[in-house]
C-alpha positions as CSV (number, residue, x, y, z in Angstrom):
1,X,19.2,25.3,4.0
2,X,18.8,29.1,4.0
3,X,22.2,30.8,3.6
4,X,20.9,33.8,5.8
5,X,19.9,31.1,8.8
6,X,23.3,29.5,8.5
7,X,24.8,32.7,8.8
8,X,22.9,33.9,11.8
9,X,23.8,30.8,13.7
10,X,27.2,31.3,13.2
11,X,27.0,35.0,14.3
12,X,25.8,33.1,17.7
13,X,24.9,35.8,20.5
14,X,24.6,39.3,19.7
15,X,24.2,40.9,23.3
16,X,27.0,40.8,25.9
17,X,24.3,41.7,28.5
18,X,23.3,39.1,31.1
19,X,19.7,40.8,31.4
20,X,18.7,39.6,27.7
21,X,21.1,35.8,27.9
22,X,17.8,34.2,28.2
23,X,15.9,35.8,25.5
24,X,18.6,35.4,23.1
25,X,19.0,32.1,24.1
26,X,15.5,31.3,22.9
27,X,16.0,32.9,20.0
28,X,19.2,30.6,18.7
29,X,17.4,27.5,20.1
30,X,14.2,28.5,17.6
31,X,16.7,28.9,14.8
32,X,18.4,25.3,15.7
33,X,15.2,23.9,15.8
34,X,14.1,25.4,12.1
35,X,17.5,24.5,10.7
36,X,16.8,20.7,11.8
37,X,13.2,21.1,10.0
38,X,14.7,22.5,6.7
39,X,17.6,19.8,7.0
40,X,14.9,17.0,7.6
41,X,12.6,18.0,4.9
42,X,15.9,18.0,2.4
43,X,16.9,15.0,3.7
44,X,13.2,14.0,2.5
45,X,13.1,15.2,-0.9
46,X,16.8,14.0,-1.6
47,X,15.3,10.3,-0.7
48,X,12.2,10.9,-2.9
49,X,14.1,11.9,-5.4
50,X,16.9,8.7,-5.2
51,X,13.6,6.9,-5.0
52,X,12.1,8.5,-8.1
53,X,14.9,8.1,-10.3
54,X,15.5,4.1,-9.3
55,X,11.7,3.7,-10.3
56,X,12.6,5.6,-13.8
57,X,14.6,2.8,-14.8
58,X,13.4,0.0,-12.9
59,X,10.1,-1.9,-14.9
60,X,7.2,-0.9,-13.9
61,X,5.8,-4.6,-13.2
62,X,8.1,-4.9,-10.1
63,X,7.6,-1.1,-9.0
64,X,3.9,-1.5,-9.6
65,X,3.5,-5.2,-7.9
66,X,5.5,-4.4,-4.7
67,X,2.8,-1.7,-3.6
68,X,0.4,-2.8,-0.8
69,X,-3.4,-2.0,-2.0
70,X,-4.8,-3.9,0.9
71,X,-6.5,-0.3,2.1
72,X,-8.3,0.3,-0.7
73,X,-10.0,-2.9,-1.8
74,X,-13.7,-2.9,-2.2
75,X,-15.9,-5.9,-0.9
76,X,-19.4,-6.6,-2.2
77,X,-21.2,-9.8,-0.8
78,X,-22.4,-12.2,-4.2
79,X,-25.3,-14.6,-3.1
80,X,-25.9,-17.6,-5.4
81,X,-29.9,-17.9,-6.4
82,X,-29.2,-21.8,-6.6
83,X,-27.5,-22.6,-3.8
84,X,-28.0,-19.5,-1.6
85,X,-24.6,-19.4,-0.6
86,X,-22.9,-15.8,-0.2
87,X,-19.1,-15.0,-1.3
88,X,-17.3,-12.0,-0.9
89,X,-15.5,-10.5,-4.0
90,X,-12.3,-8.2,-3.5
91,X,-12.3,-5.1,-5.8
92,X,-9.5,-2.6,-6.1
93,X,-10.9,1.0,-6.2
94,X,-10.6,2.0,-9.7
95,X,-10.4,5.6,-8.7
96,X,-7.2,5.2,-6.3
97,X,-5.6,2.4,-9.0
98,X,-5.7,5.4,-11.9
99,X,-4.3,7.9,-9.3
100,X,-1.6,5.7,-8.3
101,X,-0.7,4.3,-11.8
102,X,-0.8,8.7,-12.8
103,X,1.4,9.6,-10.0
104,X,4.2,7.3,-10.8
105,X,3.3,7.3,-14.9
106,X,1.5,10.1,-16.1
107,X,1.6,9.7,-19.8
108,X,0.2,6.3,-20.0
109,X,-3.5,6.3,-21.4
110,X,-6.4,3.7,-21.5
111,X,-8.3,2.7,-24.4
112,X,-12.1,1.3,-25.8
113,X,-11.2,-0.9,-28.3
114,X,-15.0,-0.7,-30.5
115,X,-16.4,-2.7,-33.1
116,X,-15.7,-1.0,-36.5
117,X,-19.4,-1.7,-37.3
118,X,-21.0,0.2,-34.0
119,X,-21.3,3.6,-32.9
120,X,-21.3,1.4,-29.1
121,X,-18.7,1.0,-26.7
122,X,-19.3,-2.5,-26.2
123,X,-19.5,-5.7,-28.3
124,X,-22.3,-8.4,-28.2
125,X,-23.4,-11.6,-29.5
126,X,-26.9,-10.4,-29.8
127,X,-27.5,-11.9,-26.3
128,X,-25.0,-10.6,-24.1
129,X,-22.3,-7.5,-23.8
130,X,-18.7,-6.7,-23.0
131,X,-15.7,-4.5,-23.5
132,X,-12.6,-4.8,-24.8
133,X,-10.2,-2.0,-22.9
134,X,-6.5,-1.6,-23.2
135,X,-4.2,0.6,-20.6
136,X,-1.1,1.4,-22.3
137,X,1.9,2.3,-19.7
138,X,4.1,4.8,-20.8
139,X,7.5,5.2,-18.7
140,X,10.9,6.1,-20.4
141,X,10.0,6.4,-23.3
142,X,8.8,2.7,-23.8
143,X,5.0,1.9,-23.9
144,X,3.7,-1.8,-22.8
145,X,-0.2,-2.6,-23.4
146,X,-2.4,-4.3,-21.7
147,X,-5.9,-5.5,-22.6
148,X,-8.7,-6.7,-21.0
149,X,-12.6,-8.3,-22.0
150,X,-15.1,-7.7,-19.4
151,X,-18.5,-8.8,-19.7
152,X,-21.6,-6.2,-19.1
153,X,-22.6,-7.9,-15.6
154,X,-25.3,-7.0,-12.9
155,X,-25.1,-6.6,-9.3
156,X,-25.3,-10.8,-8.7
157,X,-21.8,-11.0,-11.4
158,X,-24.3,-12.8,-13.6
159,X,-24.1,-11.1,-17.9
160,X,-26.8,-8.9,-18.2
161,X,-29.2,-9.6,-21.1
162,X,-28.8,-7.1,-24.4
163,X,-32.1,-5.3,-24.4
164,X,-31.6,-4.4,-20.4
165,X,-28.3,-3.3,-20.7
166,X,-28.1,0.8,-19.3
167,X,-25.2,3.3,-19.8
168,X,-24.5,2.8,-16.2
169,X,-23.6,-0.7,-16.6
170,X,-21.3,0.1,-19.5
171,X,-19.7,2.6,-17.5
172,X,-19.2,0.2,-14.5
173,X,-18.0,-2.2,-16.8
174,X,-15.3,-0.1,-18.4
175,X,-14.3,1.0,-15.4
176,X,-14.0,-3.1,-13.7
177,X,-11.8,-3.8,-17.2
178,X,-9.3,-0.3,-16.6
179,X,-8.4,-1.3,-13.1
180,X,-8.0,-5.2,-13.9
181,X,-5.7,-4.1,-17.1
182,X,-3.9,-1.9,-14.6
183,X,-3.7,-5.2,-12.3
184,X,-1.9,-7.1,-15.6
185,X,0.4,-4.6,-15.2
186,X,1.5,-5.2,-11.6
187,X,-0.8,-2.8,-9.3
188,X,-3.1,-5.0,-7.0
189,X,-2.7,-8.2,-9.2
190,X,-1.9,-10.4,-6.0
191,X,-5.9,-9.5,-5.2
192,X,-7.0,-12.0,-8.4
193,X,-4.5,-14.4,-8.0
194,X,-5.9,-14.7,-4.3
195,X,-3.0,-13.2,-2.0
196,X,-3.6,-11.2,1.1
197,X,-0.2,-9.3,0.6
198,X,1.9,-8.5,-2.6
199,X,4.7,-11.1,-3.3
200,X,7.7,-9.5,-2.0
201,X,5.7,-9.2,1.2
202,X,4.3,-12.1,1.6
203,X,7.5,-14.0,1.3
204,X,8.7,-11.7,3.8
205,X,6.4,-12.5,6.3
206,X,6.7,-16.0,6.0
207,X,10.1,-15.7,6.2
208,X,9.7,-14.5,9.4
209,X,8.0,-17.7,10.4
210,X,11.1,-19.7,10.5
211,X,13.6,-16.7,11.3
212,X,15.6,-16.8,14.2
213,X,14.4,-13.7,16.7
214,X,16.7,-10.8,16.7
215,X,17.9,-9.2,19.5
216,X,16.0,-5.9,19.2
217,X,12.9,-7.8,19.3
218,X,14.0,-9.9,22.4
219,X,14.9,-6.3,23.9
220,X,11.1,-4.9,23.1
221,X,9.6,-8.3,24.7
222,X,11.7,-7.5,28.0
223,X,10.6,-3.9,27.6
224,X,6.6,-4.6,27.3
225,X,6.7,-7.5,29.8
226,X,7.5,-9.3,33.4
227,X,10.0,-11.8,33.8
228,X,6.8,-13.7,35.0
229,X,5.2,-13.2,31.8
230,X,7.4,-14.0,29.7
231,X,8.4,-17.6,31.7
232,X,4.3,-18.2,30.7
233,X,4.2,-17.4,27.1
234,X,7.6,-19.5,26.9
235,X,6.3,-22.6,28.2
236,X,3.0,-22.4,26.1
237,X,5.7,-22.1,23.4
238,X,7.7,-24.7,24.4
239,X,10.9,-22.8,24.4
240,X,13.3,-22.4,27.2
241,X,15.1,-19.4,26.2
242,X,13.3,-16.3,24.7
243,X,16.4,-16.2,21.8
244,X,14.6,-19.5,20.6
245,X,11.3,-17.8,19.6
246,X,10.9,-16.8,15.6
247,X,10.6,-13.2,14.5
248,X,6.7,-14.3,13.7
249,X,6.2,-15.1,17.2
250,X,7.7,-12.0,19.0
251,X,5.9,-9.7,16.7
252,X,2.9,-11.2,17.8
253,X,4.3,-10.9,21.7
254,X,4.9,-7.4,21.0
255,X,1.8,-6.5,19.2
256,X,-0.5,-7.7,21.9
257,X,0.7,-5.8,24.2
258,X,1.6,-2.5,22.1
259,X,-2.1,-2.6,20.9
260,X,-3.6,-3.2,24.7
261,X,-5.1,-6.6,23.8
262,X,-4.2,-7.6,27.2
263,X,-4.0,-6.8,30.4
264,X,-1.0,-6.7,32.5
265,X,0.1,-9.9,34.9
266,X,-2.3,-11.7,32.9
267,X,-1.1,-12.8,29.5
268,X,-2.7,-14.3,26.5
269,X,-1.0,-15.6,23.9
């Protein structure tokens, strides 16, 4: 905090005459009111920092794997020719995986692994392409690599032949291999291995399905709702007492009625 604030809080009042009390009043309240700002924001950077330096020598697997990417996954519908069945495919935004893995790493570097025989940045059979990408992760002054082959694929995720095989497919390709390498190394991974939520949150929340509630969350249910209500959700629960509900099941009580999913005297749970 500014030395010359500190001081002029300290100094306190600088009038003795009742006329201007008020004014200078308002004028030490102003200054409280920035000292608690610049105090807050240190308080900030001092956690960032603690933060920054326990990622520094923590691997970067578990730093990397405990982030939540669940905003910035990418959906495209796939609809089989044969069967004419549609599936959904999750894809993490290679744009935002990059940034992410650059904010926390910034010396780590991806790479085209080519053939030595071709001026191409992909590989073939003389049917089909891919590419072979590595992204090395540089933290500490260690390095870890990790590699990826990625076929050359059209919109329907079936290879595309050689001879129709565009620039803008290689690019898209390269780009698909980058952010699954960056996946290998823990950002987004639970996506392929077909998780809604990253590990450490995932056993969280199931955690909570067997937890005993806790009493702040038994305090927020008697906030948000009547006694009335409460006897209703209780029997459709088959508990007697509210303290016998799980944590699961009062943060879906106090969900509901925090997001306005129901209406008042008239629960639904």
């Amino acid at each position: 905090m500014r030395e010359d604030l500190i001081e002029e809080l300290r100094s306190g009042f600088d009038t003795a005459a009742p006329e201007e009390m008020p004014r200078e009043l308002a004028r030490l309240c102003a200054l409280c009111d920035e000292a608690a700002n610049e105090l807050e924001q240190a308080q900030k950077l001092n956690k960032a920092l603690a933060d920054s330096i326990q990622w520094v020598n923590e691997d970067p697997y578990r730093v990397l794997s405990r982030i939540n990417v669940n905003d910035h996954i990418e959906k495209r519908a796939v609809k089989n020719k044969k069967t004419g069945e549609t599936t959904y495919l999750s894809y993490l935004s290679w744009a935002w995986a990059w940034d992410t893995l650059m904010g926390l790493y910034p010396d780590s570097y991806t790479t085209i692994n080519r053939p030595t025989d071709s001026d191409f940045p992909y590989w073939t059979d003389g049917r089909t392409c891919w590419v072979d990408v590595s992204v090395t992760l540089v933290w500490n002054g260690n390095e870890r690599v990790r590699s990826e082959v990625f076929p050359i694929m059209g919109y329907s995720n079936q290879s595309i032949p050689l001879d129709a095989v565009t620039s803008f497919d290689v690019n898209t390709a390269l780009q698909r291999a980058w952010t699954k390498c960056i996946a290998r190394h823990g950002l987004g991974f639970y996506i392929y291995a077909g998780q809604d939520l990253p590990n450490e949150e995932a056993e969280q929340q199931k955690a909570r399905q067997y937890a005993r509630v806790t009493d702040e969350q038994v305090a927020k249910v008697m906030e948000l709702y009547s006694p009335a209500e409460i006897e209703t959700m209780l029997k459709r629960l088959k508990k007697a007492e509210l303290d016998e509900i799980t944590q699961a099941q009062a943060d879906k009580m106090i969900a509901k009625r925090d997001r306005g999913l129901i209406e008042d005297q008239s629960p639904t749970f």
